[in-house]
N, C-alpha and C positions, 0 to 999 in steps of 0.2 A: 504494500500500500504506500502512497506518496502521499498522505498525511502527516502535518508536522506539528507539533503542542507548541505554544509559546506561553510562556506564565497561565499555565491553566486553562489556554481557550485553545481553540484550531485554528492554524494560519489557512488562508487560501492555499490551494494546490496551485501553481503554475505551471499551465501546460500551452506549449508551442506546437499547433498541430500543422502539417506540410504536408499537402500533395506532394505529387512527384514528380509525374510526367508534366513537361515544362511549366514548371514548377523550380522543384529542385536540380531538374536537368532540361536541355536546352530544346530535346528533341523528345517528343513518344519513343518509349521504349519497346514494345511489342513486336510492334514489323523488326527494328533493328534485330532483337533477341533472335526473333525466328530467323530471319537472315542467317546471323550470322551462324545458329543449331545447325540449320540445310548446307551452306557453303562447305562449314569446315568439316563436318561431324558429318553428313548424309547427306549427300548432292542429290543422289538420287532420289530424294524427295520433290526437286523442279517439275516431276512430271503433276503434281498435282496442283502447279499454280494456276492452271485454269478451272479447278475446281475455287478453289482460292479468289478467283476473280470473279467468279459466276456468284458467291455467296455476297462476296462487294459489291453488286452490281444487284443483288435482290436486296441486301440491307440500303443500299441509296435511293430504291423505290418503295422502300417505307416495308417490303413481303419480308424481311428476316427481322429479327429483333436483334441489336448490337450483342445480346449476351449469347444469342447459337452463331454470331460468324467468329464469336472469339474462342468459341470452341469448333467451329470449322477450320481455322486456323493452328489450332492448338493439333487436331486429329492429324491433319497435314504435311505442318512441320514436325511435329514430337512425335506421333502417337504415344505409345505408353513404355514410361520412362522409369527406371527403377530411381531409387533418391539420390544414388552415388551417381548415377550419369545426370540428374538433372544440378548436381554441386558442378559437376564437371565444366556442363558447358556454361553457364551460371559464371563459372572464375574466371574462364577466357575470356566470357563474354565482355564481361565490367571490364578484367585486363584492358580490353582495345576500345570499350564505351566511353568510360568514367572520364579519363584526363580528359578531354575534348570537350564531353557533352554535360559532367556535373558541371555546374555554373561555380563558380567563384564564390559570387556575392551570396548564394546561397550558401555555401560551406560558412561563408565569413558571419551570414545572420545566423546561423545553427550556431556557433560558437558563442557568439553576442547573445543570444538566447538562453544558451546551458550557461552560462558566464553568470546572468542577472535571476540562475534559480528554475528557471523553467525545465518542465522535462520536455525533453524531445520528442515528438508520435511523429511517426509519418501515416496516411491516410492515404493509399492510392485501390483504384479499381486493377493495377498490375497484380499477377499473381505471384502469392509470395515465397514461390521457390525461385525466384530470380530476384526477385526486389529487395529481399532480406540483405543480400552481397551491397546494395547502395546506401540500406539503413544501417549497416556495419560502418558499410564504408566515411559515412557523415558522421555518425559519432551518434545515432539514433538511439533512446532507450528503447524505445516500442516501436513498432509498424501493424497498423491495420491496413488488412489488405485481404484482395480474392482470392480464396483457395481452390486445387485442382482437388477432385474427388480423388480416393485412392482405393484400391482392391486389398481382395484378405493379404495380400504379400505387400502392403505397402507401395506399390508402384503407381507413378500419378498418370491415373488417367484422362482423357482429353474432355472430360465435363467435369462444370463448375460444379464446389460443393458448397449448398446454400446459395448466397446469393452474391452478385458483381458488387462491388464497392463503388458505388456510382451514384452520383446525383442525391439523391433523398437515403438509396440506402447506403450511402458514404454517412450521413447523420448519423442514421440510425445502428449503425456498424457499431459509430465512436460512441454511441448512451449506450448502449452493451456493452462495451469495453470497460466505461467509463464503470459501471455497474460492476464487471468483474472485480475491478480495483479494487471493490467500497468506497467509491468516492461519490459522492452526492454534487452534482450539479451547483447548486448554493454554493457550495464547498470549495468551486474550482474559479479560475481566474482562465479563461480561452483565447488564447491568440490565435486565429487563422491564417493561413498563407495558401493562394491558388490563383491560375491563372484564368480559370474556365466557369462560363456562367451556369455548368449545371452543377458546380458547387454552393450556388446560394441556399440554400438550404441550412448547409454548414454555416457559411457567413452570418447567416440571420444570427444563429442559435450562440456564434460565439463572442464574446464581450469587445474583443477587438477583430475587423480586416484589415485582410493585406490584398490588395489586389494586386498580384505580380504580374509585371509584361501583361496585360489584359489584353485578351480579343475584342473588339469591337462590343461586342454583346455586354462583356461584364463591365469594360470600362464604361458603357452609358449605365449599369444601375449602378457600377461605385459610383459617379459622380451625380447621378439622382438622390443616393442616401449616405453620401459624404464619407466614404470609407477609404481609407489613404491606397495611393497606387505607387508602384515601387519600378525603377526598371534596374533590374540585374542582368543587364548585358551592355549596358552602358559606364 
């Protein structure tokens, strides 16, 4: 629990919560990850990018729901991966990701943040056999994140277990979490950080935003409901 006593009362928990995908890094991680799983690890997999495009091409006309093409892609590039080859490709991956694509000024807020007492979350709808390597990597205590299902032997399979980290249930992810803790809402001080408007949800919910690098979208409700905009690549 991150509950702290001071002369007999509870202090505020402080928590820095962070998406990821550019967010804390410059570019979506997903397509990159698969990439690079197919290239170096199973080329032979290429033959299935046009299933691969035929799924983007019915989620762009509204017939797939974002959560079965991310498991179309997942069957595609992975299929089922025991937990040692998904560390494997996982460490090369970040190896050739991380310096280039984790942002700077992110690393330099995450620091600035654990510095002034906050804990660290990261919040992304990435899955967290890949994403854990970035919240290591930063200096994360926790990551909330989508999980791949797994079989009696542990090996992950290419459907999500439970539900995508996304949009509303990116909220509702972090008040479960937050719940696992013991930590009571009241109890907590919420910083946000995201670049994408289908985290307002989160925004609403936490005491402070941060609108990083915004897309059009988010930057017109930050500057509707006055919540600060940041750019970390400048």
């Amino acid at each position: 629990m991150f509950r702290r006593q001071s002369g007999g009362m509870t202090d505020p928990v402080k928590l820095a919560i962070y998406d990821l995908d550019r967010t804390i890094t410059r570019l979506p991680t997903w397509t990159p990850f698969l990439l690079h799983a197919v290239l170096r690890h199973a080329p032979w997999r290429l033959a299935f990018v046009p299933v691969v495009l035929g799924a983007v091409a019915l989620k762009g006309v509204g017939l797939i729901h974002r959560d079965r093409l991310k498991q179309v892609m997942h069957r595609a590039a992975l299929g089922t991966l025991t937990p040692a080859r998904a560390e494997r490709i996982a460490a090369g991956w970040l190896a050739r990701f991380g310096p280039a694509q984790i942002r700077a000024a992110a690393r330099a807020q995450i620091a600035a943040d654990a510095a002034a007492g906050y804990r660290i979350v990261i919040a992304t709808a990435a899955y967290g056999f890949y994403a854990q390597g970035i919240a290591d990597e930063v200096g994360a205590d926790a990551l909330i994140a989508t999980h791949a299902a797994t079989d009696a032997d542990g090996r992950l399979l290419p459907r999500i277990a439970g539900a995508n980290c996304y949009g509303p249930t990116k909220r509702a992810m972090i008040e479960a979490w937050l719940a696992d803790q013991g930590i009571a809402r009241a109890d907590a001080t919420v910083r946000f950080y995201s670049d994408h408007v289908s985290d307002v949800p989160t925004f609403d919910w936490a005491n402070e935003a941060v609108a990083v690098n915004p897309h059009a979208a988010l930057a017109r409700v930050a500057r509707a409901r006055g919540w600060r905009q940041v750019d970390w690549d400048g």
